[in-house]
C-alpha positions, 0 to 999 in steps of 0.5 A, spaced: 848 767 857 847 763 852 839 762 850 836 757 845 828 755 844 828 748 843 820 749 842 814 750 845 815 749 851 823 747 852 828 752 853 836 751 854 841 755 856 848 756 858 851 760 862 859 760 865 861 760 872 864 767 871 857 770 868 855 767 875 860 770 878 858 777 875 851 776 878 854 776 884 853 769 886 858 765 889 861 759 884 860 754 890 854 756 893 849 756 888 850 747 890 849 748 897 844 754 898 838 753 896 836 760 897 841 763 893 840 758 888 833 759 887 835 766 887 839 765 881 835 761 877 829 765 877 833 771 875 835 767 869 828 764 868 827 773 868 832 774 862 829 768 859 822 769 859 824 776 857 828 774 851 824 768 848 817 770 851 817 763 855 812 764 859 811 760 866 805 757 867 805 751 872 811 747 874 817 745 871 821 739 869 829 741 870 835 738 867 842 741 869 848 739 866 856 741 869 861 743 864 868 746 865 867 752 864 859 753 866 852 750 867 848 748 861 840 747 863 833 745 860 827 746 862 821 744 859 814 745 862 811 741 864 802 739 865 800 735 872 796 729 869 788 729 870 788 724 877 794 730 880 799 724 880 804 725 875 807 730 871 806 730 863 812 732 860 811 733 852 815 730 847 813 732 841 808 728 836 803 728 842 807 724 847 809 724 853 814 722 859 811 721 865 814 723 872 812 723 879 811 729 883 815 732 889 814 738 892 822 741 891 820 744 885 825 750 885 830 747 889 834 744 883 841 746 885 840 742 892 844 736 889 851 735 890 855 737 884 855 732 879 862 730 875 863 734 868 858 732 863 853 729 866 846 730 866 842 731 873 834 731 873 832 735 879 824 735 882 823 728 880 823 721 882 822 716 876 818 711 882 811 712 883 808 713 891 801 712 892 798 717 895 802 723 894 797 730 891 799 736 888 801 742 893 800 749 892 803 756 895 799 762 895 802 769 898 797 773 900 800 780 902 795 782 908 792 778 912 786 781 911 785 778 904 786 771 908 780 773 912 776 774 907 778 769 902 775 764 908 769 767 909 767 766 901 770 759 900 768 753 902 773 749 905 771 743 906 776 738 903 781 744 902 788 741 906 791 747 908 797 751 913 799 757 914 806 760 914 809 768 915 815 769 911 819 775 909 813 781 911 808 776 906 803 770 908 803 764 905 798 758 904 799 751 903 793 748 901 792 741 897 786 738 895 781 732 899 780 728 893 775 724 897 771 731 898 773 735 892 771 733 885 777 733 881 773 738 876 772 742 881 779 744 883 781 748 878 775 752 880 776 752 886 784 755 885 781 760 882 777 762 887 783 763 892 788 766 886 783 771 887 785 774 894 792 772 892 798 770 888 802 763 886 808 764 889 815 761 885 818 760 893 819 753 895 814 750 901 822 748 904 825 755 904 819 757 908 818 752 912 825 753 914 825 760 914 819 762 916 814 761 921 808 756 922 802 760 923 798 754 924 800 747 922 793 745 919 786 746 917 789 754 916 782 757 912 777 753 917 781 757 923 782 764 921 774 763 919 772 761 927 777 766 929 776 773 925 770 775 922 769 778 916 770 786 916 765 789 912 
């Protein structure tokens, strides 16, 4: 694979189909099985990061172009926008694209292949939908530590829903503009990060293969029903 840091926060790789191949990956299915595809790009997100030090530190703009003989792919870091309903993508010189949020951050091989040569922007719409907030999957490891962050957390203005998947928990949670300060979101992230992890999974593979625990007000139930073990 083909590495080259565009810069700070853009890199571009190439990678052939027989490379993909020797991954272990099947050329075909990397377009119509998100879960392999998922697979494959955060096993070449790892080389990269190990290569070039290009870190992930939030969600990521991603480009895919279809060669004949392989794949070419940019992804560029992107920040959420102070209102959380864009996405700013730096250009340089302190400029910025904006960009609408969607939740299939991960899912950027689920596209039908494109014709060689042409670019595809996955994640993205270019159109503005009033009303739609950033989302959030953590992991917890042990239900326990969702216990315990329920008993320690406000969750007034938290949207949150629980799912099992693969042995782990995980949480979706969201913010209630109308209840929390936007300010104060970060503090309150923080505060979850410290009894779990921000997954890379998407929301979609776990909807899809895993199992809904409780559809909404996740952390308000688990408080009402277990009590904190001291």
């Amino acid at each position: 694979m083909e590495i080259e840091r565009i810069n700070e926060n853009t890199v571009k790789f190439y990678v052939t189909y027989r490379d993909i191949e020797d991954r272990g990956f099947d050329r075909d299915e990397i377009w119509y099985n998100r879960e392999r595809s998922e697979e494959l790009f955060w096993e070449m997100m790892d080389e990269v990061n190990n290569s070039e030090e290009f870190t992930i530190e939030g969600p990521l703009w991603i480009q895919v172009q279809a060669l004949e003989k392989g794949l070419e792919i940019v992804v560029t870091k992107a920040q959420v926008s102070k209102d959380g309903q864009k996405l700013e993508l730096p250009i340089g010189n302190e400029k910025h694209i904006d960009l609408t949020i969607e939740d299939n951050i991960e899912s950027f091989f689920e596209q039908s292949n494109q014709e060689d040569g042409e670019y595809q922007d996955f994640q993205y719409d270019d159109e503005y939908h009033e009303g739609e907030t950033v989302r959030f999957l953590i992991g917890f490891h042990d239900f326990e530590d969702l216990i315990r962050l329920s008993h320690s957390i406000e969750s007034d203005g938290l949207i949150s829903s629980l799912y099992h998947f693969d042995g782990k928990y995980y949480l979706y949670i969201g913010f209630d503009e109308e209840k929390l300060e936007e300010e104060n979101e970060d503090d309150v992230l923080c505060q979850i990060l410290e009894f779990g992890f921000e997954s890379r999974l998407s929301i979609h593979r776990i909807q899809e293969y895993g199992k809904e625990v409780m559809e909404s007000n996740a952390l308000q139930q688990i408080k009402q029903h277990f009590p904190l073990l001291k």
